[in-house]
C-alpha positions as CSV (number, residue, x, y, z in Angstrom):
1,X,105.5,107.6,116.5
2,X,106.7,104.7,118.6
3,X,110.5,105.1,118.8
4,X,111.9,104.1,121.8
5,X,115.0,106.6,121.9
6,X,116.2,108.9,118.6
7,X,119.3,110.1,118.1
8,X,120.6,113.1,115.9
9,X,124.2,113.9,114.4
10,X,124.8,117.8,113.3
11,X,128.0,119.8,112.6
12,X,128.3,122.2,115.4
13,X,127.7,122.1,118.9
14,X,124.5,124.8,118.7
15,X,122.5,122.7,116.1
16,X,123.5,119.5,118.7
17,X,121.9,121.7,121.5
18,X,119.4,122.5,119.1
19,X,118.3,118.7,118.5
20,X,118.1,118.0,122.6
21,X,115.4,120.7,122.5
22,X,113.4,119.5,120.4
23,X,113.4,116.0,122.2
24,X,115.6,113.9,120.7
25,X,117.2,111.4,123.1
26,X,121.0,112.4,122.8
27,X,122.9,114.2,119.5
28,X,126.7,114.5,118.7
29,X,128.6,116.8,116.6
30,X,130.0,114.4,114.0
31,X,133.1,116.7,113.4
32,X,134.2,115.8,117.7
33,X,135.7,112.4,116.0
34,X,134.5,109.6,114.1
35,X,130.5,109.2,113.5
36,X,130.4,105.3,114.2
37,X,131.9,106.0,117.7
38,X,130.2,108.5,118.5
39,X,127.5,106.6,117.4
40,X,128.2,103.7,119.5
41,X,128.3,105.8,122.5
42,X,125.2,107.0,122.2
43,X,123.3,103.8,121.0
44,X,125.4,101.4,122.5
45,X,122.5,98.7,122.1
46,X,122.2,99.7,118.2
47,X,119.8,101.1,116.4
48,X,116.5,100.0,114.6
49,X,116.2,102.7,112.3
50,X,118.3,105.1,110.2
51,X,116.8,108.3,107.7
52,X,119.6,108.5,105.9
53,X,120.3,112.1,103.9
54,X,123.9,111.9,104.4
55,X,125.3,108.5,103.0
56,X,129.3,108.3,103.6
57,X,130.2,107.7,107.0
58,X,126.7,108.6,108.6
59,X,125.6,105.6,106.5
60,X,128.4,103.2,107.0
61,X,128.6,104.4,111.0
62,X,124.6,103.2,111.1
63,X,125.0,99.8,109.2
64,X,127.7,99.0,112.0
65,X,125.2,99.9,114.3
66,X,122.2,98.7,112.7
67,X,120.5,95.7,114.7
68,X,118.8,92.5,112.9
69,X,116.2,93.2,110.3
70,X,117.3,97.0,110.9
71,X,115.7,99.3,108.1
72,X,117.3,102.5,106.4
73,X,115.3,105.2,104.6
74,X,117.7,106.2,102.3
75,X,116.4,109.9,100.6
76,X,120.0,111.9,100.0
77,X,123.3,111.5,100.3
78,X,124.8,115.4,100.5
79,X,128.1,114.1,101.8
80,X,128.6,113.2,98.3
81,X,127.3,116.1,96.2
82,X,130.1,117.8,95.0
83,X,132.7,114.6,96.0
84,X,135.0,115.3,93.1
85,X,137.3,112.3,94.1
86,X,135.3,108.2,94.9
87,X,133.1,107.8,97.6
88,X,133.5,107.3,101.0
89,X,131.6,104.6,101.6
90,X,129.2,102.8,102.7
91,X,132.5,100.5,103.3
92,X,130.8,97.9,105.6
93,X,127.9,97.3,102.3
94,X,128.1,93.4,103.4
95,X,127.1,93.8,106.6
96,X,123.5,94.5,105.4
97,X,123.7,90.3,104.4
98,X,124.0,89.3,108.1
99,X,121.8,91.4,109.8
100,X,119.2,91.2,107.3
101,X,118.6,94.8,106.5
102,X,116.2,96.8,104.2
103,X,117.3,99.7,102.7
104,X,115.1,101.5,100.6
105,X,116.1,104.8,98.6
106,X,112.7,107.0,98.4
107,X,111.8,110.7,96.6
108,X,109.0,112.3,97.7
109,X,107.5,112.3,94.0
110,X,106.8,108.4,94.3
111,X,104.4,109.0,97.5
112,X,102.5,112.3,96.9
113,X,99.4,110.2,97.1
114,X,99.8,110.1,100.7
115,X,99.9,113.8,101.5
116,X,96.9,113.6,102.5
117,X,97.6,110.9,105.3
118,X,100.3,112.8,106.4
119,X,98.9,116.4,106.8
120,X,96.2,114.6,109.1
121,X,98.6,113.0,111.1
122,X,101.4,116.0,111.2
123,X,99.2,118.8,111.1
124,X,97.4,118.3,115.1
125,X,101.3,117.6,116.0
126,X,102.6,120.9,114.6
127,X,99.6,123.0,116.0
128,X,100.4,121.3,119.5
129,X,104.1,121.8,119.9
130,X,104.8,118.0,119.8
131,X,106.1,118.8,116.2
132,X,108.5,121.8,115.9
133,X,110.8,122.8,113.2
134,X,113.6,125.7,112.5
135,X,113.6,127.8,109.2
136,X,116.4,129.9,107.7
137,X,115.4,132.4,106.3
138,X,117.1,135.0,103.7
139,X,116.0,137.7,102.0
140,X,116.5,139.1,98.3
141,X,116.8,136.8,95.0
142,X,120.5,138.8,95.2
143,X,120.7,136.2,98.2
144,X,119.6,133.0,96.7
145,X,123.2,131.7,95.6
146,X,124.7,132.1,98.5
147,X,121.8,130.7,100.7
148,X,122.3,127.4,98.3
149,X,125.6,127.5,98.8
150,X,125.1,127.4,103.0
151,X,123.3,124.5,103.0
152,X,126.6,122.8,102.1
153,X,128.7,124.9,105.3
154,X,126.0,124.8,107.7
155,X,125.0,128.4,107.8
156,X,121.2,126.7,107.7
157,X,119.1,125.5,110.9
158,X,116.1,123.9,109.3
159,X,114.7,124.6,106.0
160,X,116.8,126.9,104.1
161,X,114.2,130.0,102.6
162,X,114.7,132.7,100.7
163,X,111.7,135.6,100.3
164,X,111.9,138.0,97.5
């Protein structure tokens, strides 16, 4: 959809392999040492753009790296979920002044009037192979808890399902 170069972070060196197959530019585990270095290295011009579902350090790693008039899509933040003590950033919050970026929290509730738009655009791209995606899949409502509970350990590749 126009991006020069996209980058992916995941927690284990398979789901990293995983995101070079399906064509992203480069990918680092973020538990090799700290995301904004890693970062760095693999952007080491910066970065436009940032879908955050992470927030902590993911986030404050991509406002240091964000470039002027940068923009973050900011839809979760799972790093903070069940975070009993404060948060651990966004830190570097000020930043955001300098460079001039726009970050804007979104749910998909507040645009379901473009589902339309999007299936015509997505659809062709998934029935080609330009689009592909991984699901998890688990059977048994025995199983549901503990498929909820993987999306938090990484036992999940994709969308996390469970059939019953």
């Amino acid at each position: 959809m126009g991006a020069a170069r996209v980058i992916g972070s995941a927690g284990s060196d398979e789901k990293v392999e995983r995101l070079l197959e399906l064509g992203f530019d480069a990918a680092f585990n973020y538990n090799d040492g700290p995301v904004a270095e890693q970062l760095a290295k693999a952007a080491p011009e910066g970065i436009d753009f940032y879908f955050d579902n992470v927030g902590g350090d993911h986030l404050d790693a991509a406002i240091g790296a964000m470039r002027t008039f940068g923009r973050v899509a900011m839809c979760g933040a799972i790093s903070q979920y069940n975070n009993t003590g404060a948060p651990t950033g966004p830190r570097n919050l000020a930043l955001a002044i300098g460079k001039c970026i726009t970050l804007r929290g979104f749910v998909l509730g507040k645009y379901l009037h473009l589902a339309g738009e999007f299936q015509e655009r997505i659809a062709p791209l998934v029935v080609s192979g330009k689009v592909a995606y991984d699901v998890t899949t688990r059977h048994g409502i025995e199983n549901m808890p503990a498929a909820f509970l993987e999306l938090f350990s990484g036992g999940n590749t994709g969308k996390m399902v469970v059939e019953f």
